[in-house]
VEXNUDREN-670662 format. One record per atom (N, C-alpha, C, O): x, y, z. Coordinates in steps of 0.02 Angstrom, whole numbers, plus 50000, padded with zeros to 5 digits. Layout:
// residues N
XYZ
...
// end
This chain:
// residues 451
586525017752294
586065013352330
585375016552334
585345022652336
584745012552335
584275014352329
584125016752411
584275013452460
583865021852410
583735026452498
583265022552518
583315021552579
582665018852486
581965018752497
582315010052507
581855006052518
582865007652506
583005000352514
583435000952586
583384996752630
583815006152590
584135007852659
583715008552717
583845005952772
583265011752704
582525012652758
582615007252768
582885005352820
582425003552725
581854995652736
582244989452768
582004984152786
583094991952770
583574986752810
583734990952860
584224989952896
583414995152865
583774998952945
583044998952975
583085000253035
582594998152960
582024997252996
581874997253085
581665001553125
582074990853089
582094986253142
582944985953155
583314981153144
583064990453172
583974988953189
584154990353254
584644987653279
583764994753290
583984995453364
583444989053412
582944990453445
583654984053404
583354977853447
583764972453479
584304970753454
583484968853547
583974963753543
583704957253541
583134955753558
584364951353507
584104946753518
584324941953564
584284935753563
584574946153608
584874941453685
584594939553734
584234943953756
584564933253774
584344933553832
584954931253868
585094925553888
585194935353872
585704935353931
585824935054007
586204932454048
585314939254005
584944937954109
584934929454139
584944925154094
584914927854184
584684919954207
584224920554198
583894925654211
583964913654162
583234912954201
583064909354260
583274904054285
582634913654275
582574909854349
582174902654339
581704901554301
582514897554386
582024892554387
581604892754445
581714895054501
580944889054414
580354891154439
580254882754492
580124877454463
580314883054545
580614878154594
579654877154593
579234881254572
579544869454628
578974864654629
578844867754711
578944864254761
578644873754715
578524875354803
577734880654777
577624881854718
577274882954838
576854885854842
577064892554806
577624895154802
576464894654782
576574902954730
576684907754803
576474906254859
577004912554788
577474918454816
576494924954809
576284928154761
576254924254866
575774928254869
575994937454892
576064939354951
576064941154845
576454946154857
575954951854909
576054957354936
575584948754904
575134957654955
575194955655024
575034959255072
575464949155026
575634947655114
576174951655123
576184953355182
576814955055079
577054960555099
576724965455123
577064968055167
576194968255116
575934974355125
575694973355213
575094974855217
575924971655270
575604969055325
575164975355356
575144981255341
574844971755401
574274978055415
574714984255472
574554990255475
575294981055513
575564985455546
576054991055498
576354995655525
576064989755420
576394993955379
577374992855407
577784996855383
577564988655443
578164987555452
578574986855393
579174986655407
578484986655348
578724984955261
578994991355244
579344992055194
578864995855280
579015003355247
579515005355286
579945009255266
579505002355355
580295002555389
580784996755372
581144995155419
580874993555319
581194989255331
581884991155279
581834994255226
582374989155300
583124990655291
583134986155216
582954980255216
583384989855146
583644986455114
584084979555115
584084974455080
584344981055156
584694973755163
584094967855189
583944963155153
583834968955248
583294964855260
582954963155220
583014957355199
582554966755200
582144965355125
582314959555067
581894956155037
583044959155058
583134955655023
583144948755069
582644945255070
583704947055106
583414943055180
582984940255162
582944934455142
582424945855171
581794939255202
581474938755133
580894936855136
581704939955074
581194937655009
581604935554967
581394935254909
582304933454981
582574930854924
582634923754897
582954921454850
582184920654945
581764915554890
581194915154859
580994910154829
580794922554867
580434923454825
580694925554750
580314926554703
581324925954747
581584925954702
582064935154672
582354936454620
581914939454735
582054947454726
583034944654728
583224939254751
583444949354700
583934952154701
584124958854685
583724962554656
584654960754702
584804967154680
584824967954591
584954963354552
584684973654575
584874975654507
585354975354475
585424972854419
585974979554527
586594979054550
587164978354606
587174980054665
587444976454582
587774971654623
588134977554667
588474975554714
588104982654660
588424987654713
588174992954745
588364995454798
587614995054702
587245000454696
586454995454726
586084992754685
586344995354797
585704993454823
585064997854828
584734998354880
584905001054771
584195005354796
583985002954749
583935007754711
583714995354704
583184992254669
583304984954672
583854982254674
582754982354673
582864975054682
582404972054609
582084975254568
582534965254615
582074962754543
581694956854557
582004953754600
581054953154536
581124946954546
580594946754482
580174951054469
580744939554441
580334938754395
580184931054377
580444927954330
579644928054428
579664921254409
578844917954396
578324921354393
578884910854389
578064909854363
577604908654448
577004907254453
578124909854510
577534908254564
577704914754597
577994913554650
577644921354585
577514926054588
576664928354574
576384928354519
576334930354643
575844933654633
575534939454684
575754942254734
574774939854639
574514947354678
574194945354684
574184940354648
573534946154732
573044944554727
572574939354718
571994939054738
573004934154677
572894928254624
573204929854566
573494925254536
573234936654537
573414936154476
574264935254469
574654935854516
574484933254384
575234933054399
575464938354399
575164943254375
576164938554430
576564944754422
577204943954390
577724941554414
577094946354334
577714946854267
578484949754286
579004947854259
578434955054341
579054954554372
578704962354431
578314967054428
579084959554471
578914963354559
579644966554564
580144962954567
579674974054566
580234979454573
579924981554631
579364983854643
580574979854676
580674984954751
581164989554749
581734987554739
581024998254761
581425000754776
581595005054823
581055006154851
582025008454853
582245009054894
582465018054900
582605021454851
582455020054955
582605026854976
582965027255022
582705022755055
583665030355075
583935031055116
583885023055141
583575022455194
584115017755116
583925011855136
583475010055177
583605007555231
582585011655146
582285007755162
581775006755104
581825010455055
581285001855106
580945002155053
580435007455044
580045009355088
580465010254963
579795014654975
579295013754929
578785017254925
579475007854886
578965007654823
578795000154807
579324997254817
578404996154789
578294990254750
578044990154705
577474992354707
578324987754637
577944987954578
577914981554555
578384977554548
577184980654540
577014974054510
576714973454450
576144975954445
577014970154393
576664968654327
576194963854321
576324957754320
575624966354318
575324961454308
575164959354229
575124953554209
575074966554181
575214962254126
575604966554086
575504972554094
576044964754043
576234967153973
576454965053914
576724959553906
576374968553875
576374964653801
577014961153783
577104956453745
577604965653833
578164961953816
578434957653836
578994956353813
578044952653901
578204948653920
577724942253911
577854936353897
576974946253928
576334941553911
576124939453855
575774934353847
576394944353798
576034943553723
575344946653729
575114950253773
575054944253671
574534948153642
573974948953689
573844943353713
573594953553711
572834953453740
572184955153707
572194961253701
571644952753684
571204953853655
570904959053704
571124960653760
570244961753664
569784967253687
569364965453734
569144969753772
569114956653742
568644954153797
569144953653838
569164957253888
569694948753823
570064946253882
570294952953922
570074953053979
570674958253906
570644965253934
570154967553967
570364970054020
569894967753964
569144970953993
569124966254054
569134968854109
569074958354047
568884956554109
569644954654147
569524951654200
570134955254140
570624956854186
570524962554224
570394962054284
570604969954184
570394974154217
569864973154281
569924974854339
569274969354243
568734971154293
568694968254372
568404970254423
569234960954352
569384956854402
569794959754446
569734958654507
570204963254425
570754967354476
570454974154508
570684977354556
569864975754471
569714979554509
569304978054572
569264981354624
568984972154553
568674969754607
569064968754656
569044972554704
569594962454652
569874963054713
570424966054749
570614963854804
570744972054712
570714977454746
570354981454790
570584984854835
569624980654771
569264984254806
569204978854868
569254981254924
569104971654861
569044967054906
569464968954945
569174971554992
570144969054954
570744969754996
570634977355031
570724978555091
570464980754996
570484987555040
570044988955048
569924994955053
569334982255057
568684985255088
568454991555092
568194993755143
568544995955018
568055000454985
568415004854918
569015005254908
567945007654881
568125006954815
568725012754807
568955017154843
568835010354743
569475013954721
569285020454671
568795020654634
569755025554678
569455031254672
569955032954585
570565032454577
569525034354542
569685034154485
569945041554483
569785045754525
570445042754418
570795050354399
570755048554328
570765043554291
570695057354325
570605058554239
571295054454179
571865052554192
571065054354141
571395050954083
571855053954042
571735058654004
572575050054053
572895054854010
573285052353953
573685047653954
573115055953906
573275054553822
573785054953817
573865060953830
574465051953803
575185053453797
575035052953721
575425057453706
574815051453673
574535054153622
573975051953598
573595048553632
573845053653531
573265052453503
573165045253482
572835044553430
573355040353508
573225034253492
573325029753571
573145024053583
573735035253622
573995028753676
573485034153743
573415040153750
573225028653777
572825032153840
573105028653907
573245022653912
573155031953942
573465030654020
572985030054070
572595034554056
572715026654130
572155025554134
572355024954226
572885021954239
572085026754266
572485028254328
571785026954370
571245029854360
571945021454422
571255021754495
571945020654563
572505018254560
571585023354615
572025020654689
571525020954716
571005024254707
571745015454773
571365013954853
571935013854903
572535012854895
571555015254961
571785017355025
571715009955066
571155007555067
572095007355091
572005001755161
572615005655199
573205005755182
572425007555232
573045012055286
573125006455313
572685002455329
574155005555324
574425009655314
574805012155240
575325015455235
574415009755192
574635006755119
574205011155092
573675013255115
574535012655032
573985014754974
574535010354901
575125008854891
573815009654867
573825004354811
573715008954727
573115009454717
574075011854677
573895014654633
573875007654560
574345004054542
573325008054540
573405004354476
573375008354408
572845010654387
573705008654391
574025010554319
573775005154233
573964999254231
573495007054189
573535004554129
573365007154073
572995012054077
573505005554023
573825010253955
573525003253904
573604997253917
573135006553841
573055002253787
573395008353729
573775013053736
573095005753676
573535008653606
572825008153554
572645002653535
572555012653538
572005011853466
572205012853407
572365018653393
572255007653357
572645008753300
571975010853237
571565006653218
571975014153225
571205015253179
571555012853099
572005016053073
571365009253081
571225005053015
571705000753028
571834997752977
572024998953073
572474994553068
572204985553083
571824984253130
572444980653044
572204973653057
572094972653149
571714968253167
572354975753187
572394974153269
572124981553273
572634984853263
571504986653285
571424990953300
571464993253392
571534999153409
571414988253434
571734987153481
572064984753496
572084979053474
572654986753550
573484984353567
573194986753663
572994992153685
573294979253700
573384980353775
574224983253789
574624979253765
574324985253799
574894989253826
575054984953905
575084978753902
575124987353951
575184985554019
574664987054065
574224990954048
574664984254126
574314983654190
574864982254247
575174976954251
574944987454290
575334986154349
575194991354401
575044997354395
575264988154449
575254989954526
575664992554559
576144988854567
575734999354595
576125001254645
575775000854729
575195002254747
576254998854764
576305000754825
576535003554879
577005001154909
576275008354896
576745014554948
576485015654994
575865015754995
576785016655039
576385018655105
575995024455101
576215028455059
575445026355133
575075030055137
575255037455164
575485037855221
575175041855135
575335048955163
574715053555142
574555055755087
574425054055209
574065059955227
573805065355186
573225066655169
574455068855172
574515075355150
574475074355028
574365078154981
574675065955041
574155064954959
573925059354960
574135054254933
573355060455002
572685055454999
572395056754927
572325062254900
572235049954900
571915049254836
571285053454838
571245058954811
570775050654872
570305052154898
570115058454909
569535059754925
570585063254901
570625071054913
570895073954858
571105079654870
570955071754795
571355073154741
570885073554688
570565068754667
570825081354660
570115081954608
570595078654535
570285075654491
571215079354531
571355075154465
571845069854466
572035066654417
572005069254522
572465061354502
573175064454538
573265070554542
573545060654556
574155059354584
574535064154552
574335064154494
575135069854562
575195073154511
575855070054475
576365068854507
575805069254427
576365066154374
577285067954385
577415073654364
577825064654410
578345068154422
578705068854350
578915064854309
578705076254355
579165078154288
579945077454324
580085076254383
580495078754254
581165080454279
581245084954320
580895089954314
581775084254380
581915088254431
582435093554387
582925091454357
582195102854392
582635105454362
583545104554374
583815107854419
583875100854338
584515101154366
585155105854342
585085108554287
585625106754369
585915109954349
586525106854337
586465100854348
587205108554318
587745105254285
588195104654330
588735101654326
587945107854380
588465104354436
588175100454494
588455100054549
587585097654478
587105090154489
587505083654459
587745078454482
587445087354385
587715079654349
588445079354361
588745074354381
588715085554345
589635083854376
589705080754426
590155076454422
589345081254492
589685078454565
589265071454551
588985070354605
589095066854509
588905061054504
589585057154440
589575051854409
590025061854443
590705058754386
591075058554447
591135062954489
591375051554445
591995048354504
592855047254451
592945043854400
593145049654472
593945049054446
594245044454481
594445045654538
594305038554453
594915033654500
595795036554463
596035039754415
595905034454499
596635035054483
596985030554430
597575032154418
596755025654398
596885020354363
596855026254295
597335025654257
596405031154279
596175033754251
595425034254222
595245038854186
594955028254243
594405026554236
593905036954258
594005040354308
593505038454207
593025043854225
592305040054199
592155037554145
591925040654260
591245036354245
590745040354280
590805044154328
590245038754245
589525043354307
589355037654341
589345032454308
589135037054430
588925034454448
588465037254462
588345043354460
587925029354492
587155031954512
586525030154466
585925029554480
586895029354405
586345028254343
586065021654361
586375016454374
585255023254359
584905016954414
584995009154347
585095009154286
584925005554377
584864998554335
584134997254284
583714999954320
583774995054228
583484991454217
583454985054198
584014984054175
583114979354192
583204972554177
582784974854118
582314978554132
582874973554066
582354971054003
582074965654016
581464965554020
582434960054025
582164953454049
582204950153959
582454953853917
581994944553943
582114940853877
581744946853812
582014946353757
581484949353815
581114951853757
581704957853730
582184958953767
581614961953660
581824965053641
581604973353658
581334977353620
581794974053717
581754981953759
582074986053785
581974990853823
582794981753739
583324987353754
583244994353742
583494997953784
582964996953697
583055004953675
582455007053739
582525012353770
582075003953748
581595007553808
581565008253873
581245012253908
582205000853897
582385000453957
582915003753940
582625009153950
583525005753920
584075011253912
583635016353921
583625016653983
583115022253896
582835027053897
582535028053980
582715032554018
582095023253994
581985021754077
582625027354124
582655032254161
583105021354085
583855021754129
584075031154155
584175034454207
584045032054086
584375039154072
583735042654116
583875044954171
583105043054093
582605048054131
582645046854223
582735051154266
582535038754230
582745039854325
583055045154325
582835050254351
583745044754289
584415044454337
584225053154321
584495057054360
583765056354264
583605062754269
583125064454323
582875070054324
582935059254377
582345061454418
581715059554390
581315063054421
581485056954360
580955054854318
580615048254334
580965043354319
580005046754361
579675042154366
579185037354311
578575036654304
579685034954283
579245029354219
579595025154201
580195025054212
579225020454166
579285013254151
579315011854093
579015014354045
579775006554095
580025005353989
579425005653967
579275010053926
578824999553997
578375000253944
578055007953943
578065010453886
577895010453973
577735018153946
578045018053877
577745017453823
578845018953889
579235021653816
579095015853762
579125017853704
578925008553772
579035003053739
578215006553685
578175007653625
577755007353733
577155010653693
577215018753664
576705021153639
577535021053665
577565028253633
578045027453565
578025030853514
578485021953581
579085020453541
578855015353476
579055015953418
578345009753500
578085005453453
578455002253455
578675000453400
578854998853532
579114993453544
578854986753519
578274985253530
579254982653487
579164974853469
579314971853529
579784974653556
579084967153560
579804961953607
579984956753549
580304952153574
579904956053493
580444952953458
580854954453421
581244950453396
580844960553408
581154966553333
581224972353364
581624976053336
580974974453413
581224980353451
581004985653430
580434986653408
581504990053436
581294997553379
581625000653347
582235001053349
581135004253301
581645006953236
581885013553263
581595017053304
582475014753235
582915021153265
582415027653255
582405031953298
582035028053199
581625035453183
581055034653240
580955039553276
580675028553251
580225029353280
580365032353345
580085037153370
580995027553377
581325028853430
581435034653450
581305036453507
581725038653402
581995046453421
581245050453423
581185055153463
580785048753387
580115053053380
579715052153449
579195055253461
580015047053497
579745044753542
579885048953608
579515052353643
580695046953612
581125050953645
581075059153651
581135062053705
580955062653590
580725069153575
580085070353604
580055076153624
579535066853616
578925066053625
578765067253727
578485071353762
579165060853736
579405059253786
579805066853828
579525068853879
580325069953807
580665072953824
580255080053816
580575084653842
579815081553796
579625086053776
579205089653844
579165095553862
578895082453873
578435084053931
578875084753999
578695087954049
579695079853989
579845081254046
580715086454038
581225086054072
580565090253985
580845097354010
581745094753966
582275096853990
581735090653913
582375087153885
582495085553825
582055082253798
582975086953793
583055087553714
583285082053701
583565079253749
583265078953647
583675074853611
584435076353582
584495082153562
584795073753578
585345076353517
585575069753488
585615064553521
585735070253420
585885063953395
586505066953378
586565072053345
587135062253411
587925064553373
588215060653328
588735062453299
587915054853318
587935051253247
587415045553237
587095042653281
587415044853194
586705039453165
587025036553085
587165040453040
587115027453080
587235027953045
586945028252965
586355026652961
587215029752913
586775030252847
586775026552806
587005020852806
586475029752761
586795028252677
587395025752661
587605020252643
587815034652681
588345034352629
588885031652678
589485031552664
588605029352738
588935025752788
589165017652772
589725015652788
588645013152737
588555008152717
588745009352645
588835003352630
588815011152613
589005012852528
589785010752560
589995005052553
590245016452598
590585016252617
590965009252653
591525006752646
590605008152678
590995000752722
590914995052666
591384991152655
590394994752634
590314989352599
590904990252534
591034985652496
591144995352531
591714996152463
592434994552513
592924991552490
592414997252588
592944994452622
593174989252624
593744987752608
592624984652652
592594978452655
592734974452582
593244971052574
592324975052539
592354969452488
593014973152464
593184972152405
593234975452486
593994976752443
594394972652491
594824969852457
594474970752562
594974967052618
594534960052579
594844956952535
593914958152594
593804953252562
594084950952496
594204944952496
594204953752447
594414950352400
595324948452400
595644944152370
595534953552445
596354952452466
596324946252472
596614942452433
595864944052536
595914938752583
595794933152568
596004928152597
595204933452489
594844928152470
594404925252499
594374919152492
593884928852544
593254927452571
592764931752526
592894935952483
592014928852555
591564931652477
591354939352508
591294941452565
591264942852434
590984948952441
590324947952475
589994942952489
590224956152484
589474957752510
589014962652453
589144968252430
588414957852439
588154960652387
587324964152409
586864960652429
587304971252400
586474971252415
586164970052371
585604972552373
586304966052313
585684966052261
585554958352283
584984956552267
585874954052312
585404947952343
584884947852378
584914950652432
584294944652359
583624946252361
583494944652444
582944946352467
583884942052481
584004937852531
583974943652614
583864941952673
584114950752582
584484954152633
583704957652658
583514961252613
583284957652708
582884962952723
583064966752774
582844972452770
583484965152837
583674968452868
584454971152890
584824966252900
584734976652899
585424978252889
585704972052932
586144968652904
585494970053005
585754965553048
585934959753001
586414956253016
585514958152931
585654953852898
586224953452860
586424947852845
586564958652840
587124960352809
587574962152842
588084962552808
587664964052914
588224964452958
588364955152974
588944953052974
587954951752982
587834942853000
588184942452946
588664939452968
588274943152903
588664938752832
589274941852809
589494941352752
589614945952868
590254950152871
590644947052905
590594946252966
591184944752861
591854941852941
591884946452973
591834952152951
591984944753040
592284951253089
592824954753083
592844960853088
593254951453074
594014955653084
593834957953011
594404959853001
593504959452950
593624959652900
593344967552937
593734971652961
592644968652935
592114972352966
592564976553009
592694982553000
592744973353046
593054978153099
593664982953061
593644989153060
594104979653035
594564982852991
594264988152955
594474993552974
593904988352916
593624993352861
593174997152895
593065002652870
592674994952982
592515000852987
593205008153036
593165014253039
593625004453056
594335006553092
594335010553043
593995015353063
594565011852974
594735014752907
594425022952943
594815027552956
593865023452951
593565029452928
593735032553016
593365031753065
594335035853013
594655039853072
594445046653100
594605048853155
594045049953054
593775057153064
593315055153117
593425056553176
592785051753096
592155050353120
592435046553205
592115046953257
592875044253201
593075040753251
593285043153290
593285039753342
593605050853295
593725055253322
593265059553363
593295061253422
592875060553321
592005063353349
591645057553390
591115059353417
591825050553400
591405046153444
591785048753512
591505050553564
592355048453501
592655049753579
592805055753594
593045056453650
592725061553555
592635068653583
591905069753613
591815073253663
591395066353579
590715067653618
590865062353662
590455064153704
591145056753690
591165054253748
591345057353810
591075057353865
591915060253786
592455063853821
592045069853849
592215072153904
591445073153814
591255080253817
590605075653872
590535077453931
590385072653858
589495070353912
589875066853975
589745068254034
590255063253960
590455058454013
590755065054072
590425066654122
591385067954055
591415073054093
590985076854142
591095077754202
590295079754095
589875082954123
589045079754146
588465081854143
589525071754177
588885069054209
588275066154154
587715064154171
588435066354110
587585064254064
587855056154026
588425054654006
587465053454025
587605046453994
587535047853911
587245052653886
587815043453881
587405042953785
587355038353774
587825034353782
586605036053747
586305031953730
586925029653675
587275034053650
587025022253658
587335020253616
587365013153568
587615007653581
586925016053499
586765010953475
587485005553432
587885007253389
587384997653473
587974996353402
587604990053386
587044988253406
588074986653342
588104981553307
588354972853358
588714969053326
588234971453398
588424965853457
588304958953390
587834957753353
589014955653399
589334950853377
589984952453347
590274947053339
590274956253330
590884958453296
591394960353333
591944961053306
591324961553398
591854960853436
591974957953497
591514959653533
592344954653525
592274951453596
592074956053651
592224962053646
591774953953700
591324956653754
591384951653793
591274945753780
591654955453871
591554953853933
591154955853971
591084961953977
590674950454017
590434943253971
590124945053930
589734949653917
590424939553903
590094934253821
589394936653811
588934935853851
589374939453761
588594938353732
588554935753664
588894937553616
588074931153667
588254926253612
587644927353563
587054926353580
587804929153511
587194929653434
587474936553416
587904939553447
587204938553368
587334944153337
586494947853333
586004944453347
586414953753315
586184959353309
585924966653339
586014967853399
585694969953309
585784976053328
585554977953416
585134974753447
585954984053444
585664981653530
585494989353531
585364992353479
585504992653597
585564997853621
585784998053690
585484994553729
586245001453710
586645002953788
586805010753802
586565015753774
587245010253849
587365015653880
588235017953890
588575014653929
588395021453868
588995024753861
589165027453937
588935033153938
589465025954004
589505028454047
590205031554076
590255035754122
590755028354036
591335031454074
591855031953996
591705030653938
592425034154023
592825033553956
593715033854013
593685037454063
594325030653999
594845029354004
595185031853943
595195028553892
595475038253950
595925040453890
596575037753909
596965037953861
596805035653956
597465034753973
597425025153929
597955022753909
597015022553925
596835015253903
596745016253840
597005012853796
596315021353831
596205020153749
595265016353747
594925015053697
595075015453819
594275013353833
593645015253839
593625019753880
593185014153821
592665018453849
592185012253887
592175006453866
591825014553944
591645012253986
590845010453975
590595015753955
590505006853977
589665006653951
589115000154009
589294996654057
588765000753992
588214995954048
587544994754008
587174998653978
587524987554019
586914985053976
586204984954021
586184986654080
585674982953987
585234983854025
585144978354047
584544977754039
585384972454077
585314964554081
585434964254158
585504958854187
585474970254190
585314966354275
586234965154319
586734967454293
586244962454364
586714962954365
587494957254334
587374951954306
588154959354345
588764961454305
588684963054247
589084960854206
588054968154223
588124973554168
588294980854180
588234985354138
588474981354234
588434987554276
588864992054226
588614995454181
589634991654241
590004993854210
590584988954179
591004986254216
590564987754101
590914986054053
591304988954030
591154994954035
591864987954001
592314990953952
592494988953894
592304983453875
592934993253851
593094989453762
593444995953753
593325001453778
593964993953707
594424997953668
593865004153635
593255004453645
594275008453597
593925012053564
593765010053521
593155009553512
594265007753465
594405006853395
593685001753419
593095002553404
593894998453446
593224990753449
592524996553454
592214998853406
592444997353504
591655003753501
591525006353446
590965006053421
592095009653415
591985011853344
591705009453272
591425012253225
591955002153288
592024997253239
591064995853251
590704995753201
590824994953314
590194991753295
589464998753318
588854997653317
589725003753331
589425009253309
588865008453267
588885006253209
588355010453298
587805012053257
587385018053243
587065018853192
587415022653296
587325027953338
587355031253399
587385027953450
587355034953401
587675039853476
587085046153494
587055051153460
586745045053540
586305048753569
586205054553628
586655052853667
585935059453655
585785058553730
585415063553721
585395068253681
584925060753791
584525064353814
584745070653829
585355070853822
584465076653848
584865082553891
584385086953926
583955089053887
584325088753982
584035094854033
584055100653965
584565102453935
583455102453955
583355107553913
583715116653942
583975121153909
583565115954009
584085121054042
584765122254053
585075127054076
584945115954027
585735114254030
586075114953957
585875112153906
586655119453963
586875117753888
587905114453897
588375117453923
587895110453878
588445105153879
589005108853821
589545106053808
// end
């Protein structure tokens, strides 16, 4: 097989094309003005998770998950700030109460494209009335390059008992047809503390890296039921929401739950997230490496699939195929550009059968399960979604990215959670089935920690 034709169908393979989440309907009532949360007595910062939801859940907030209450979600079209819209409003939560609000006001993966004028005067509008609301100006911090093409761009203001940080990130592509890419614009809100007044800060808020952990951090977050189920709990929720952001909301996932404060789109821009095609596995890992580098965490890849991976299945297969009398699979049809395209034109049980065949490799998916799951760490886990049944249903086929969280040796299961909000929490599936739609096996890791 030609290598330089394998690239070019594995491209775009870690993406999704699901919208599986509800959408919310957007009911004929007045827009949801969100800074009337922020009240001037600051009572919002005592208020009990449970309340919270209470009194805003027709603004449209729910939990993330359905068990685990320290994040809430809401993402609808009469959601706002200021005036402007808000693409989705995250509340979350500390010792049950609230301690954070995050509001999108824009991003590429939900808004689409932003030109260089229209950017500019969003910005300029929000800065204004920011400054309007907290009746005096907002105090700008230095700029920081997560690389040589993506800039991070940071102002806060003070209205005690609140402080307001605005956050935004573009992308400069030099010779490229779009030499500018808007990235995001969003808002936090936290109560005000004294001791890090903006206003007193010669460079900016200081950035939270990973909390050093140690291995018996991540062990006492693995729960043993008796059924035989071993799972990590705690691993915080993300929603992707409709666009293709699985590999960046999974990455999100894993860094929280390392102590880490950031947002898919961060990774969606370091990664060269699509929201319709997603991302490619090399870019992805160069991202993750990138990513991990600043907050103290290695990569490891324990399988990725290949070449001689696909040489392989495709001689499996068209050999059950011709038993069966269904048609072969050919890559010299001019038809195929992406691998998702050639898994789509695979019977399943045929697929599944021939990738079952290769037992070594299958062995090594659930010894590295067996070895992270144990010791508290999640693995990223790329497969193939349409080829085997899934509870619930997700309906279409191609390539996704999730999370590997528990494993049942007494079942023969391994345990996983999508990024779709809640009853994605924790899923299950045979092995042989996991095996079968395998695409790769990842994880992050505490660079101080060795597993």
């Amino acid at each position: 097989m030609n290598r330089r034709f394998f690239c070019a169908l594995s491209t775009a393979l870690l993406c999704s094309f699901f919208a599986v989440t509800a959408i919310a309907k957007d009911e004929d009532t007045d827009p949801v003005a969100l800074e009337e949360l922020a009240d001037d007595a600051g009572a919002v910062w005592q208020t009990s998770a449970e309340d919270f939801i209470d009194a805003n859940e027709s603004s449209g907030f729910s939990w993330l998950t359905e068990g685990q209450h320290d994040s809430a979600r809401a993402a609808n079209r009469r959601l706002n700030f200021l005036g402007f819209r808000v693409w989705e409003a995250i509340a979350r939560f500390e010792s049950n109460r609230l301690c954070e609000l995050t509001f999108s006001l824009y991003n590429r993966g939900d808004a689409g494209k932003l030109d260089d004028r229209a950017w500019e005067h969003l910005l300029v509008s929000v800065d204004e009335q920011l400054t309007r609301w907290a009746n005096a100006k907002g105090v700008s911090f230095k700029d920081e390059d997560r690389t040589s093409r993506a800039t991070v761009k940071r102002k806060s203001w003070v209205k005690e008992p609140h402080r307001c940080d605005l956050t935004w990130s573009y992308t400069i592509q030099p010779g490229s047809i779009e030499p500018f890419r808007a990235e995001y614009v969003r808002v936090r809100l936290t109560r005000f503390d004294p001791m890090q007044d903006p206003r007193r800060m010669m460079y900016g808020p200081i950035v939270n890296k990973t909390k050093m952990l140690t291995i018996l951090d991540l062990k006492s977050h693995v729960q043993r039921l008796p059924n035989g189920d071993v799972f990590i709990r705690g691993i915080p929720m993300v929603d992707q929401g409709k666009k293709g952001y699985c590999a960046s909301a999974v990455a999100e996932r894993v860094l929280r739950y390392y102590g880490t404060d950031i947002d898919q789109h961060d990774i969606a821009q370091v990664a060269d997230t699509s929201a319709k095609l997603g991302t490619s596995p090399h870019v992805l890992l160069a991202a993750l490496r990138r990513i991990g580098s600043e907050q103290h965490l290695e990569v490891s890849v324990h399988y990725q699939f290949s070449e001689p991976d696909l040489t392989s299945l495709l001689d499996d297969y068209n050999h059950r195929a011709r038993d069966a009398g269904k048609s072969e699979i050919s890559l010299a049809s001019s038809h195929y550009t992406r691998l998702s395209e050639v898994f789509a034109d695979m019977n399943p049980k045929l697929f599944r059968e021939a990738r079952q065949k290769r037992e070594g490799t299958f062995a090594n998916l659930k010894a590295a399960v067996s070895k992270y799951v144990n010791s508290g760490a999640p693995l990223a886990w790329a497969v193939y979604v349409g080829m085997v049944d899934e509870h619930p249903e997700v309906h279409g086929h191609g390539g996704h990215l999730r999370l590997i969280i528990g494993l049942n040796e007494r079942t023969s299961e391994i345990l996983y959670s999508d990024t779709w909000g809640p009853g994605h929490e924790l899923k299950r599936m045979s092995l042989s089935d996991a095996w079968a739609i395998t695409l790769g096996l990842y994880t992050l890791e505490p660079r101080n920690i060795r597993f």
